[in-house]
C-alpha positions in Angstrom: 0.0 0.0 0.0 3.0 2.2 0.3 3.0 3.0 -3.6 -0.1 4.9 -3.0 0.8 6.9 -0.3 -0.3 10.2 -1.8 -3.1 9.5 -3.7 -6.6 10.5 -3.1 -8.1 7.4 -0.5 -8.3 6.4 2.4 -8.1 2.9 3.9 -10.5 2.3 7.4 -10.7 -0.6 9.7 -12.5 -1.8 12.5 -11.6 -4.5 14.9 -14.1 -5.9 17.4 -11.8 -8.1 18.9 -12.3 -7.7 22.9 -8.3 -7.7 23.1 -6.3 -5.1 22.6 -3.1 -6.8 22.4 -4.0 -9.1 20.2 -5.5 -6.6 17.9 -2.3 -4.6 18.5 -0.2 -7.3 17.3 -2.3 -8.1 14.6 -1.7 -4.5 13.3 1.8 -4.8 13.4 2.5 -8.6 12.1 0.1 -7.7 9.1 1.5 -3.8 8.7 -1.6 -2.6 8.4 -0.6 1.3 7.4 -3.8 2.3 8.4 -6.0 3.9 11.1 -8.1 1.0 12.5 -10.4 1.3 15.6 -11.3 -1.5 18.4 -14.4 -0.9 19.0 -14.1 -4.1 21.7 -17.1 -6.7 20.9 -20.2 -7.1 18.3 -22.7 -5.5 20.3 -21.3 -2.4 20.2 -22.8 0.1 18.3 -20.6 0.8 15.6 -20.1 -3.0 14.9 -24.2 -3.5 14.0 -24.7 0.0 12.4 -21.7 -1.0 10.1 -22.6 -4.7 9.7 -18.5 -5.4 11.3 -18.3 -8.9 12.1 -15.1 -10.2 11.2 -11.6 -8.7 12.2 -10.4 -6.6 10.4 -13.0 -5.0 8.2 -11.7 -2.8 6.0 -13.0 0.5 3.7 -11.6 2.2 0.9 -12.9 5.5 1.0 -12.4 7.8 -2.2 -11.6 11.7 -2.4 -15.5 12.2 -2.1 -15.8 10.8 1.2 -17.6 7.9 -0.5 -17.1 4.3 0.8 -16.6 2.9 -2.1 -15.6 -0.7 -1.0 -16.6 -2.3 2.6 -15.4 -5.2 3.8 -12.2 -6.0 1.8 -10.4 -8.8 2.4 -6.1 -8.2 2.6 -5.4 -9.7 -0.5 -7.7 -7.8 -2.4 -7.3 -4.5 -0.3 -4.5 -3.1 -3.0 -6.6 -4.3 -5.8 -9.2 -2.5 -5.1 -7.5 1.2 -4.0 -5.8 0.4 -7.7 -9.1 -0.1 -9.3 -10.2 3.5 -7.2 -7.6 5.1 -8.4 -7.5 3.9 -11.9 -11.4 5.2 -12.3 -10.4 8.5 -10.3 -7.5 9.0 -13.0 -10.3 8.8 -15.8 
């Protein structure tokens, strides 16, 4: 994700894990480069308003403020900020 540094997106996530270190290391052993929340367990709020039920989910959000993609798995995360990006460029 570091070849798009610059560009016009951003990348979400939310973690409902209940541990923090877990999450925490999870962050780092996957270098996630982006802001994700704990938002500690799936009855929280944010978790049902956002549908979040696996860890991590993922947004791409465009220049807009759009979410344009929700729920991303890693391997398709850079795929899809390409694909953004590529229709942005249009």
């Amino acid at each position: 994700m570091e070849r798009f540094a610059d560009k016009p997106f951003v990348v979400l996530g939310v973690n409902n894990d209940d541990d923090h270190e877990a999450a925490v290391t999870m962050i780092a052993a996957q270098k996630m480069t982006w802001r994700s929340w704990q938002t500690g367990g799936v009855e929280n709020p944010i978790n049902q308003r956002w549908h979040v039920n696996a860890w991590p989910t993922t947004y791409v959000i465009d220049a807009k403020g759009i979410i344009r993609y929700a729920r991303v798995p890693g391997p398709y995360l850079e795929h899809a900020v390409a694909t953004l990006l590529a229709e942005a460029a249009k």
